[in-house]
DSSP file (Angstrom, degrees, kcal/mol; ACC not computed):
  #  RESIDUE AA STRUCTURE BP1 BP2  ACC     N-H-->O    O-->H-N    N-H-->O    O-->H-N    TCO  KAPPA ALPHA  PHI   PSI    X-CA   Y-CA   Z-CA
    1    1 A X     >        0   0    0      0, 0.0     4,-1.4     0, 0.0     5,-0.1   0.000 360.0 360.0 360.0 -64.7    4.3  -48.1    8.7
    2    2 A X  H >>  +     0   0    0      2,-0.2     4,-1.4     1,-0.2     3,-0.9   0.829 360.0  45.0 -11.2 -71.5    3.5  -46.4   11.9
    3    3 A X  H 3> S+     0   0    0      1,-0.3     4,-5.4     2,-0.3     5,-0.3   0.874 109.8  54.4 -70.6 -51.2    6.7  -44.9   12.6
    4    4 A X  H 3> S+     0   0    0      2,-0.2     4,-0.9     1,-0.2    -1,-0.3   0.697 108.6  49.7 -76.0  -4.0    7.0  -43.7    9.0
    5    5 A X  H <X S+     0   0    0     -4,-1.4     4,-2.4    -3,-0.9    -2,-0.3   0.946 111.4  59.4 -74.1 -55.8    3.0  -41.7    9.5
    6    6 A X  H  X S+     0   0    0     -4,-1.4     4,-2.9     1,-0.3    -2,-0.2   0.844 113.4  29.2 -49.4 -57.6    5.0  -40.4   12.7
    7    7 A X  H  X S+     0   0    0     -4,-5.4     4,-2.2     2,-0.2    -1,-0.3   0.909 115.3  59.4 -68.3 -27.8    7.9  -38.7   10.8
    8    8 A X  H >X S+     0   0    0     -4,-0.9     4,-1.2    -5,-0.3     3,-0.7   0.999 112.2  41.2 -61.3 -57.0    5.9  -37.9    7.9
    9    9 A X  H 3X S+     0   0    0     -4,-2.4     4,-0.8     1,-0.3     3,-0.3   0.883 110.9  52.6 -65.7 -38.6    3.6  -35.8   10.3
   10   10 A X  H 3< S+     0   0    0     -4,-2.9    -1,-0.3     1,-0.2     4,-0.3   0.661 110.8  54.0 -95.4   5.0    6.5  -33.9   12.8
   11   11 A X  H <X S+     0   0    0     -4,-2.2     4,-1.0    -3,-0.7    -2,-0.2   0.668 107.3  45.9 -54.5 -18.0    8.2  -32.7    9.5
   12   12 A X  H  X S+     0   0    0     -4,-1.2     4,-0.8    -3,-0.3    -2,-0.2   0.416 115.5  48.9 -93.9  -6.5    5.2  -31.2    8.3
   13   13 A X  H  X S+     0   0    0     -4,-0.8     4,-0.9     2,-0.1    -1,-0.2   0.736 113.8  45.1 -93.0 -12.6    4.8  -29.7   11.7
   14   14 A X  H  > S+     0   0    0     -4,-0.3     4,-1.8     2,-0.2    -2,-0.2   0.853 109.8  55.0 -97.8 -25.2    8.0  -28.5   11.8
   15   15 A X  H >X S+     0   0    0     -4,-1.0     4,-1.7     2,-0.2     3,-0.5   0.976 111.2  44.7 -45.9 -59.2    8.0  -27.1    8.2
   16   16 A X  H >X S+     0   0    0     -4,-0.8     3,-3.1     1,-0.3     4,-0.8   0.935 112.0  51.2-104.8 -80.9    5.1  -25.1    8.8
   17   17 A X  H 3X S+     0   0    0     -4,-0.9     4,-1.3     1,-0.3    -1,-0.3   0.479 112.4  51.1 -24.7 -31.4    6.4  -23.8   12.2
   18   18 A X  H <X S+     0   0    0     -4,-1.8     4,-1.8    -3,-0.5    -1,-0.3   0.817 106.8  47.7 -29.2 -55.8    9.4  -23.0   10.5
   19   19 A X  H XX S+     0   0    0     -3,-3.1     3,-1.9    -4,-1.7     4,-0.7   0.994 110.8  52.5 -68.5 -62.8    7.6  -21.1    7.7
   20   20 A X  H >< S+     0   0    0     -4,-0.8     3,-0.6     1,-0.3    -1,-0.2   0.914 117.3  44.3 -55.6 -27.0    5.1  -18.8   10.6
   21   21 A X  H 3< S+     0   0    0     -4,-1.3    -1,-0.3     1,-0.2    -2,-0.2   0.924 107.6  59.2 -88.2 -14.0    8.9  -17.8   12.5
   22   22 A X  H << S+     0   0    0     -3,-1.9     2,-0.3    -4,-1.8    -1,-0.2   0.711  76.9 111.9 -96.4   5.8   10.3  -17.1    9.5
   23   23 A X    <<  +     0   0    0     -4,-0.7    83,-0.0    -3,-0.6    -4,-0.0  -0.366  23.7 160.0 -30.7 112.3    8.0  -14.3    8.3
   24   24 A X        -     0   0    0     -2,-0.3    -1,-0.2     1,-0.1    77,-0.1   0.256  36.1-140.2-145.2  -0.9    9.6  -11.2    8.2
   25   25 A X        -     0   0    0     79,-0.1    81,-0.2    75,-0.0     2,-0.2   0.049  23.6 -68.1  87.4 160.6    7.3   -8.9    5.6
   26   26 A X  E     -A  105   0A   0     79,-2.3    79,-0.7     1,-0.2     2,-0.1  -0.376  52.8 -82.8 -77.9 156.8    7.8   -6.7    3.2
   27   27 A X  E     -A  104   0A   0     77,-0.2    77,-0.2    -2,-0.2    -1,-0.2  -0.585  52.0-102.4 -32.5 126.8    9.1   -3.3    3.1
   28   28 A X        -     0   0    0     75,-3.5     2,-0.4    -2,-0.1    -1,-0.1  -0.447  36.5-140.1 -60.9 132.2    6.5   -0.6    3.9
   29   29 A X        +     0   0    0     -2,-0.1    63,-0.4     1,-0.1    -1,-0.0  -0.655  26.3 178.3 -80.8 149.0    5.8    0.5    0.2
   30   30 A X        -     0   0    0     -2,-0.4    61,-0.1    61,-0.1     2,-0.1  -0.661  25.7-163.9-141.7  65.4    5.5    4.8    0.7
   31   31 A X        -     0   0    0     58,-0.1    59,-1.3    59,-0.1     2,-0.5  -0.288   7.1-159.2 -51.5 143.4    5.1    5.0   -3.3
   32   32 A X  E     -C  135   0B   0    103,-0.5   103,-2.1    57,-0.3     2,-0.6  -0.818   3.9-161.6-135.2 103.2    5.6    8.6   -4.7
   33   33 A X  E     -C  134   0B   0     -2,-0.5     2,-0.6    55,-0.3    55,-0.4  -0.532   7.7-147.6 -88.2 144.9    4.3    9.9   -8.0
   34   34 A X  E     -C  133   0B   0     99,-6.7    99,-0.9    -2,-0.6    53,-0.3  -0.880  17.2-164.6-115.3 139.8    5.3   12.6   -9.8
   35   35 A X  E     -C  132   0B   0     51,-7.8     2,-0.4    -2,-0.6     3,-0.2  -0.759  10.8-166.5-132.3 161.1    2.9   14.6  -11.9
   36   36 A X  E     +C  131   0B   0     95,-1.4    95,-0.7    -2,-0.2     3,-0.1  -0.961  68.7  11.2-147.1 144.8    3.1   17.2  -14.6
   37   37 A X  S    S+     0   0    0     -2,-0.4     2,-0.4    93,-0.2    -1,-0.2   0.805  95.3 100.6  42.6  48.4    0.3   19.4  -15.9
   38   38 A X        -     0   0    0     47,-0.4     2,-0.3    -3,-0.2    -1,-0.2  -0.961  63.4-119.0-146.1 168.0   -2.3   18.9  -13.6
   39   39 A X    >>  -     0   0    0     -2,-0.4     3,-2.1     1,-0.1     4,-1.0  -0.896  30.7-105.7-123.5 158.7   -3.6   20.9  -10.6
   40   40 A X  H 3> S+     0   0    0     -2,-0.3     4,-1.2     1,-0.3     3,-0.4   0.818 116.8  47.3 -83.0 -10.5   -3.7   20.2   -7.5
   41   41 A X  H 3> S+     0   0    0      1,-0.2     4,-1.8     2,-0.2    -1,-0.3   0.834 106.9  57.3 -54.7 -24.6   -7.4   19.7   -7.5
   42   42 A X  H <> S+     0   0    0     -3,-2.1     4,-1.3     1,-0.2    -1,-0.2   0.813 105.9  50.2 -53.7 -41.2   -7.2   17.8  -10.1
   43   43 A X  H  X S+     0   0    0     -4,-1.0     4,-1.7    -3,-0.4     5,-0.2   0.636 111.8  47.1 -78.6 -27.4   -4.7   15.6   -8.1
   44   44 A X  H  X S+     0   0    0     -4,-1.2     4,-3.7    -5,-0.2     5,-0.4   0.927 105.0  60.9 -98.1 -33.9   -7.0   15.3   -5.0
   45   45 A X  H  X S+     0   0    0     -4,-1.8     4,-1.5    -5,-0.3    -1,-0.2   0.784 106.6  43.3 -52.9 -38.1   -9.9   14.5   -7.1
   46   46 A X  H  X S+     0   0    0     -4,-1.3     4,-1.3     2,-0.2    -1,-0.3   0.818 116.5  51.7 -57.7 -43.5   -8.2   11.3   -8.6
   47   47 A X  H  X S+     0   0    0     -4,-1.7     4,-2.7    -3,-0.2     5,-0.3   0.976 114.5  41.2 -60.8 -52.4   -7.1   10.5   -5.0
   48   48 A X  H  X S+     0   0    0     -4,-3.7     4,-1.3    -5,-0.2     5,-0.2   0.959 117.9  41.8 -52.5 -57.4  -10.2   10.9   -3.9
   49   49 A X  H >X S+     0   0    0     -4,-1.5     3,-3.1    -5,-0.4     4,-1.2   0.977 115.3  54.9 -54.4 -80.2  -12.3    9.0   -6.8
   50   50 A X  H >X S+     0   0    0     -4,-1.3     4,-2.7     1,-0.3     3,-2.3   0.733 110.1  50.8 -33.9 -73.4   -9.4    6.0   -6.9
   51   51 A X  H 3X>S+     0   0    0     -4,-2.7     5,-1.7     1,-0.4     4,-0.8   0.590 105.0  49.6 -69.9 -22.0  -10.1    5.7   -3.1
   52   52 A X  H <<5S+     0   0    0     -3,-3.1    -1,-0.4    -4,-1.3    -2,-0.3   0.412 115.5  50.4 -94.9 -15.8  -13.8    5.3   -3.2
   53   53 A X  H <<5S+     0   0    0     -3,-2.3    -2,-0.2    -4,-1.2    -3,-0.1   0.706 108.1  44.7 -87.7 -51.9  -13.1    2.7   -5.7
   54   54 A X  H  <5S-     0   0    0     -4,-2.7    -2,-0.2    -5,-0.3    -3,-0.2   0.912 115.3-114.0 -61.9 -36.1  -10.6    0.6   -4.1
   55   55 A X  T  <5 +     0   0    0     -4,-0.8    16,-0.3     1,-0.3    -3,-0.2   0.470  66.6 147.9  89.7  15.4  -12.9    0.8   -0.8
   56   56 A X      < -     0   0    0     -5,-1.7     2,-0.5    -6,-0.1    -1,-0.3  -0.383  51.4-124.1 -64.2 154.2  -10.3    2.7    1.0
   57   57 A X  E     -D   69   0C   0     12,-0.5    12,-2.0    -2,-0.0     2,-0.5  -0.810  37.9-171.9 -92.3 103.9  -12.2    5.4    3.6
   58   58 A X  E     +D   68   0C   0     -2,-0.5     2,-0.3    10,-0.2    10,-0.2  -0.820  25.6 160.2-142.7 135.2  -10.9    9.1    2.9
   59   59 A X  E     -D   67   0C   0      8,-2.0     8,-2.2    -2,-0.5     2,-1.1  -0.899  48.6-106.2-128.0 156.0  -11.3   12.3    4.4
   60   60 A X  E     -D   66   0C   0     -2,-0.3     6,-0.3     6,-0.2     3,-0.1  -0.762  38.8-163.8 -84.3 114.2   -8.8   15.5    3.7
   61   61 A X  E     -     0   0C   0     -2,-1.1     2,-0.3     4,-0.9    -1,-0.2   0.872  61.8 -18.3 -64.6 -67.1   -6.8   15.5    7.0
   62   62 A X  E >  S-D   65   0C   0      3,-1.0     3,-2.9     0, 0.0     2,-0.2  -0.876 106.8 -49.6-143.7-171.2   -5.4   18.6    6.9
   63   63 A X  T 3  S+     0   0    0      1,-0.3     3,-0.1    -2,-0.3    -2,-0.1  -0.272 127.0   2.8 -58.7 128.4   -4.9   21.1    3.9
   64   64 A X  T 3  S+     0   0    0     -2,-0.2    19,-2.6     1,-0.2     2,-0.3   0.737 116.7 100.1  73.5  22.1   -3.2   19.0    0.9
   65   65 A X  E <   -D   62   0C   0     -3,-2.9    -3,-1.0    17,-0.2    -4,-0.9  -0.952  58.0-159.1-144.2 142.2   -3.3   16.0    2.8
   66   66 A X  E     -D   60   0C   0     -2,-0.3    15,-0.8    -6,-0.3     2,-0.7  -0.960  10.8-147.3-121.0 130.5   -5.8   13.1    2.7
   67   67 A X  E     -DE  59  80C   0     -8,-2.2    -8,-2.0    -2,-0.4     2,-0.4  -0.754  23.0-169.4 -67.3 101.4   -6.3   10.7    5.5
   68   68 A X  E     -DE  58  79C   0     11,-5.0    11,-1.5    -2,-0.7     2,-0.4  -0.881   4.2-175.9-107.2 150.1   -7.3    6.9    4.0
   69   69 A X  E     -DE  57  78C   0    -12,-2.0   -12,-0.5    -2,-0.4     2,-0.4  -0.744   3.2-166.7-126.6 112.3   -8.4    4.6    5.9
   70   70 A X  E     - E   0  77C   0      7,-0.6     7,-2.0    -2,-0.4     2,-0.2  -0.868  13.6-179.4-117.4 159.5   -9.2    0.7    5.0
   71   71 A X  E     + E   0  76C   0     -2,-0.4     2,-0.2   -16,-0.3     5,-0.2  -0.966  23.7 142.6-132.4 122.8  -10.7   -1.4    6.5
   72   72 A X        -     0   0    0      3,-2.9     3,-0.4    -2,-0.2    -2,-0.0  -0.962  63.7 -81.4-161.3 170.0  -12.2   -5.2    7.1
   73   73 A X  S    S+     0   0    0      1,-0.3     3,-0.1    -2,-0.2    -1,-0.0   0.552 123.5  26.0 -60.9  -8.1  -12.6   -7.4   10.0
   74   74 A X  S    S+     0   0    0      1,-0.2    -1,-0.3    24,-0.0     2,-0.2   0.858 120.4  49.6-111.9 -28.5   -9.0   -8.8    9.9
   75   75 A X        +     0   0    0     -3,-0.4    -3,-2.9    23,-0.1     2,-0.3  -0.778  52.9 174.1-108.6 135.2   -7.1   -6.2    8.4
   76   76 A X  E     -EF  71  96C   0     20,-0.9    20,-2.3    -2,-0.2    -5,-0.3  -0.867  12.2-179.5-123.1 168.3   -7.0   -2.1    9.2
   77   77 A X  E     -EF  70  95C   0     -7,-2.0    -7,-0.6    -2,-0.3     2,-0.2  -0.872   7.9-162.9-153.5 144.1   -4.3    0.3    7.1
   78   78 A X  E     +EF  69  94C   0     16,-0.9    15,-2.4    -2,-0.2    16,-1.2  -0.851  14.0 172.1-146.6 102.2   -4.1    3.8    7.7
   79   79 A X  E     -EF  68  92C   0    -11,-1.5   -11,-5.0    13,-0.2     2,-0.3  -0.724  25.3-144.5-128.3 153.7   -2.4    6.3    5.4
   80   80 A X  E     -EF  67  91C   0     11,-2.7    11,-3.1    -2,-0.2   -13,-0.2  -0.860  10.4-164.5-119.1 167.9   -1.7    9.9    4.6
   81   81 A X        -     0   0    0    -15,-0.8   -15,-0.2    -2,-0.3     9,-0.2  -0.687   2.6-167.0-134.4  60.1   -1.5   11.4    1.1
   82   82 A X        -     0   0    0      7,-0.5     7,-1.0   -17,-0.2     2,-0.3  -0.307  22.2-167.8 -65.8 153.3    0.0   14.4    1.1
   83   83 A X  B     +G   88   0D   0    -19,-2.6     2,-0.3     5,-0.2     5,-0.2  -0.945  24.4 155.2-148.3 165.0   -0.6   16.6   -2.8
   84   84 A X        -     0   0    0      3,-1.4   -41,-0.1    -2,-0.3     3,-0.1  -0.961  56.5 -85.4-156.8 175.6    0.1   18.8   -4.8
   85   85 A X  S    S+     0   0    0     -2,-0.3   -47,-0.4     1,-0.2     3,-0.1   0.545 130.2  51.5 -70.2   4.0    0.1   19.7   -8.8
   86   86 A X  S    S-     0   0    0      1,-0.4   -51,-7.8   -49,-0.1     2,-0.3   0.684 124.8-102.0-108.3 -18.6    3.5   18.1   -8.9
   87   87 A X        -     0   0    0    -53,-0.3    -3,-1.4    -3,-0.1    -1,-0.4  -0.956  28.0 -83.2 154.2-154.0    2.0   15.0   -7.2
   88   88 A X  B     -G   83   0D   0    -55,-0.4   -55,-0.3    -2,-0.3     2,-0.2  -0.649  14.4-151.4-133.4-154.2    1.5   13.1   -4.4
   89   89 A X        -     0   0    0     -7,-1.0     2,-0.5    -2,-0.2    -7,-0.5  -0.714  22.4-130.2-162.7 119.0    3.2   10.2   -2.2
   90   90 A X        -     0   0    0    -59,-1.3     2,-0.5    -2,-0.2    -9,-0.3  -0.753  27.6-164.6 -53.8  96.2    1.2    7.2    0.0
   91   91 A X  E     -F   80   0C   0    -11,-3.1   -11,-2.7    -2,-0.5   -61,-0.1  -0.960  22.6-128.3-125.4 175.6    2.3    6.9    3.5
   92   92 A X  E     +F   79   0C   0     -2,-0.5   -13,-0.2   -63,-0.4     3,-0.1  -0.281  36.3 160.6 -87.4 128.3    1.8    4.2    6.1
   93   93 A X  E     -     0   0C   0    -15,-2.4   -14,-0.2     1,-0.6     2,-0.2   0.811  60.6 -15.8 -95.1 -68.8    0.5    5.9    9.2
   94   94 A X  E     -F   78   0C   0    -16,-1.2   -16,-0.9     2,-0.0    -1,-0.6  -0.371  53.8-166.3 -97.9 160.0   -1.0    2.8   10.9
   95   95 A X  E     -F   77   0C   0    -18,-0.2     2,-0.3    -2,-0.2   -18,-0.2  -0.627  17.1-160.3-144.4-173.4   -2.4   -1.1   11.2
   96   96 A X  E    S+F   76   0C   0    -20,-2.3   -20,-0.9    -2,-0.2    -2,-0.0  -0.997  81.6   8.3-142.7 127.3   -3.9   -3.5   12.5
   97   97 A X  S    S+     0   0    0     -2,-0.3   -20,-0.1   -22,-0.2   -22,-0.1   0.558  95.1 100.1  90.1 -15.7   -3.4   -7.1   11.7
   98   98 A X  S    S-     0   0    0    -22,-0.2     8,-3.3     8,-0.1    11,-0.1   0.316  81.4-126.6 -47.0 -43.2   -0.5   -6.7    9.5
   99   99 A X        +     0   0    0      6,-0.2     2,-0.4     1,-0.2     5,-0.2   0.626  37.9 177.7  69.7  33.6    2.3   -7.5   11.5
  100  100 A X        +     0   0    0      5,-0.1     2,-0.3     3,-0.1     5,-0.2  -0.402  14.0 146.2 -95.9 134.7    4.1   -4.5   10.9
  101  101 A X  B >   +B  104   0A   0      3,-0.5     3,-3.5    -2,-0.4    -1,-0.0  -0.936  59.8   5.7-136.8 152.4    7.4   -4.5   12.9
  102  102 A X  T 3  S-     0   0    0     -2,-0.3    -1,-0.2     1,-0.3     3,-0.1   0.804 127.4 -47.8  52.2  38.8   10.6   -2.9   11.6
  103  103 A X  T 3  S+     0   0    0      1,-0.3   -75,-3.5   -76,-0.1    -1,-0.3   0.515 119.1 114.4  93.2 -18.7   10.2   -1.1    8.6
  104  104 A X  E <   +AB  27 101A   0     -3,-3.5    -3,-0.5   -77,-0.2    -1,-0.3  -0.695  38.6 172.6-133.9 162.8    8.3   -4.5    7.6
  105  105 A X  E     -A   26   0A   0    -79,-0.7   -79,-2.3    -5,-0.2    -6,-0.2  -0.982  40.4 -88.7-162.8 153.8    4.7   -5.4    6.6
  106  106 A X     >  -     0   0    0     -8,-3.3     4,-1.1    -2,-0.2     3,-0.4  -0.090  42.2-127.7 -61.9 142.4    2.5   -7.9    5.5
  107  107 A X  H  > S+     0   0    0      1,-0.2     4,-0.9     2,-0.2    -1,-0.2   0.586 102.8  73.1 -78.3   7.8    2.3   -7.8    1.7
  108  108 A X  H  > S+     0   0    0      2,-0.2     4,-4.1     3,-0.1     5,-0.4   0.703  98.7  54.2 -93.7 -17.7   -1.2   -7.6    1.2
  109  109 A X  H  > S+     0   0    0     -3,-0.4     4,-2.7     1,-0.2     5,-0.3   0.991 110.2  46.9 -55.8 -63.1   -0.7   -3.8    2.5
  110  110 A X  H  X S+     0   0    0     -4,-1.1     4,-3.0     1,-0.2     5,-0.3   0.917 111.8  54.2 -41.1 -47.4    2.1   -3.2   -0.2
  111  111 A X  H  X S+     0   0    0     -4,-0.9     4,-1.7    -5,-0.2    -1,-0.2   0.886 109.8  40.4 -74.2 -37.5   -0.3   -4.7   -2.4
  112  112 A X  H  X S+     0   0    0     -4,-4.1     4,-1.3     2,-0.2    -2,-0.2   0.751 113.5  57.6 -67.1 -35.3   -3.3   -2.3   -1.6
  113  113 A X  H >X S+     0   0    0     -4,-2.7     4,-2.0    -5,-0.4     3,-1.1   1.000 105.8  47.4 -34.5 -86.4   -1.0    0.6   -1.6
  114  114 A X  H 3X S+     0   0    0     -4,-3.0     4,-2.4     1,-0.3     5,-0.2   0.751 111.3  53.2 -56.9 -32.0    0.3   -0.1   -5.3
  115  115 A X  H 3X S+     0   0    0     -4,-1.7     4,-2.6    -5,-0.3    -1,-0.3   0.970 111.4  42.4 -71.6 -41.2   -3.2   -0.5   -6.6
  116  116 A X  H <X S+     0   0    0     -4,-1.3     4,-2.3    -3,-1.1     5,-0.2   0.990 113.6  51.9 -52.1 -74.7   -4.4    2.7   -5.2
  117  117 A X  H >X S+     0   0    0     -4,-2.0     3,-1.5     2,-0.2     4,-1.0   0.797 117.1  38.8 -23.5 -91.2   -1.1    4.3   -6.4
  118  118 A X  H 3X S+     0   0    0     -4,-2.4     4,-2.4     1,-0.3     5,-0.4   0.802 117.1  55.2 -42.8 -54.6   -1.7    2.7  -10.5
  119  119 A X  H >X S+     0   0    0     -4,-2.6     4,-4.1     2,-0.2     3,-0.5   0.866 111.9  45.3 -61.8 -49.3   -5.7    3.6   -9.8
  120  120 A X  H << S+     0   0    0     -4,-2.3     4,-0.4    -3,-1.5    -1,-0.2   0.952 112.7  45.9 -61.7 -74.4   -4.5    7.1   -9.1
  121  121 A X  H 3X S+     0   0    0     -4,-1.0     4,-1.4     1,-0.3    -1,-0.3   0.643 109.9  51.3 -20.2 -39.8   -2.2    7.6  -11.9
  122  122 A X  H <X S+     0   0    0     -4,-2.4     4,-2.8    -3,-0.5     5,-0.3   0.905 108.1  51.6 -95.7 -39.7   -4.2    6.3  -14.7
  123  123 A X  H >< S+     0   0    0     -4,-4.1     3,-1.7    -5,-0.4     5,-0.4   0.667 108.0  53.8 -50.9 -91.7   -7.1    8.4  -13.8
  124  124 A X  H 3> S+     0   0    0     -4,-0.4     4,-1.1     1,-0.3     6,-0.8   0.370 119.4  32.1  24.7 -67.4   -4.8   11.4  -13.8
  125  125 A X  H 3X S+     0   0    0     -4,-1.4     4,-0.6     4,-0.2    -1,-0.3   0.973 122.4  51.6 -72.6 -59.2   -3.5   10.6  -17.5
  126  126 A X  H X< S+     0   0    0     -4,-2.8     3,-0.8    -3,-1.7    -2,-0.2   0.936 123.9  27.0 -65.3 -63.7   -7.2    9.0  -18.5
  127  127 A X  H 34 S+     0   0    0     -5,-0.3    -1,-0.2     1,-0.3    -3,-0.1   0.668 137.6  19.7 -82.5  -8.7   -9.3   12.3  -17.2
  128  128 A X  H 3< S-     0   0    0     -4,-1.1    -1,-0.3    -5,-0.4    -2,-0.2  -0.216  94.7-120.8-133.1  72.1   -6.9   15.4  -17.5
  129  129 A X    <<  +     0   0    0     -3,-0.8    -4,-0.2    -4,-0.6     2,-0.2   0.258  58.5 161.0  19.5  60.1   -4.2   14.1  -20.0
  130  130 A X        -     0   0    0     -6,-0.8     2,-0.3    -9,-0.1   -93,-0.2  -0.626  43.1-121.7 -98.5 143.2   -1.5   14.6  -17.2
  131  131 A X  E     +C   36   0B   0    -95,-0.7   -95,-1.4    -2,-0.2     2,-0.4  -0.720  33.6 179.6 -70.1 153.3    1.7   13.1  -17.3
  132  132 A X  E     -C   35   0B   0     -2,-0.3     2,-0.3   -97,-0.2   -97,-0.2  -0.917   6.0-169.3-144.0 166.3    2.4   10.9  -14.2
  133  133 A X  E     -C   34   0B   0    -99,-0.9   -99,-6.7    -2,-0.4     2,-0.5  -0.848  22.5-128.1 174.6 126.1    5.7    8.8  -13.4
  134  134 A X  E     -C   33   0B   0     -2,-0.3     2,-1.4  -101,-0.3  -101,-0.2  -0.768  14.2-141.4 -78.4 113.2    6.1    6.5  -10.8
  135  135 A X  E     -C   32   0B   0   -103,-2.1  -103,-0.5    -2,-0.5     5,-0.1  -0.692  20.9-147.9 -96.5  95.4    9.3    7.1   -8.5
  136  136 A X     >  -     0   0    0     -2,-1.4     4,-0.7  -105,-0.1    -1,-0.0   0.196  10.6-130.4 -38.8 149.9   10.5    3.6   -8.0
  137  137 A X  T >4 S+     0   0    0      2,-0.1     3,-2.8     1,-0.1    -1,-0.1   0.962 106.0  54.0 -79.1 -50.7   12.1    3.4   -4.4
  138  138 A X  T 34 S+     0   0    0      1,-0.2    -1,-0.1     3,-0.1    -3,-0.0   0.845 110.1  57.1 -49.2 -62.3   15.5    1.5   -5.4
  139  139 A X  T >4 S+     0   0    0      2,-0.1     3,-1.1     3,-0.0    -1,-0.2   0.288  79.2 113.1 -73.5 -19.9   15.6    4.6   -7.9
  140  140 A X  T << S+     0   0    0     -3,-2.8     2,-0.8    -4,-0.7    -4,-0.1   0.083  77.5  19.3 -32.9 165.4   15.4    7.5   -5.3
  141  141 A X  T 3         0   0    0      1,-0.1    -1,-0.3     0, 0.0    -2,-0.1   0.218 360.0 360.0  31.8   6.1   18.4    9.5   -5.1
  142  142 A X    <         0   0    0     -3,-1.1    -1,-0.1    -2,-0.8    -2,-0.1   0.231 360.0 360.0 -52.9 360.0   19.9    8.7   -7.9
């Protein structure tokens, strides 16, 4: 009975040491929308609104580009947004907390990305009847 609590307990340490090395992350998502009939104020104004909703941090960086930043005590993400009336594109500047090493990143980043990305996009269509289309990455260059 002993012996078998003993294995039962170093497989479940070695499972779960297993699982933390074998992390390796996501892609960084750098979504890119493409937009039709809208201007680009229109464009920054959804960015802007969408970001203040999500709780993303945003200031306009430099002209046609917006600095977000979020933020909470375990997580920071730091992105630019460059726009235009034909659209915009999310990408990863920064974090902190994240793990991101190689190209690869924690998914809850990917995940905060793509909601900001949808948030943006539907205002866009909701408030200036814009068309908007998401340009999948696998689908680039094609």
């Amino acid at each position: 009975m002993n012996k078998s609590l003993i294995l039962t307990a170093a497989f479940a340490a070695v499972t779960m040491l297993s699982g933390c090395a074998a992390f390796t992350g996501q892609d960084i998502l750098n979504p890119k929308e493409n937009v039709t009939g809208a201007t680009a104020g229109q464009v920054k104004q959804a960015i802007m609104a969408s970001c203040k909703e999500r709780g993303w941090s945003c200031t306009e960086n430099s002209k046609r580009t917006i600095r977000g930043i979020y933020s909470n005590p375990k997580f920071e993400a730091r992105i630019d947004i460059p726009y235009s009336a034909k659209g915009f594109q999310i990408n990863y500047v920064s974090s902190r907390g994240l793990d991101a090493k190689d190209g690869k990143i924690h998914s809850k980043y990917n995940h905060w990305v793509n909601n900001l990305r949808s948030d943006i996009e539907k205002l866009l269509i909701k408030k200036n009847g814009v068309t908007a289309v998401y340009e999948h990455p696998e689908s680039a260059g094609e």
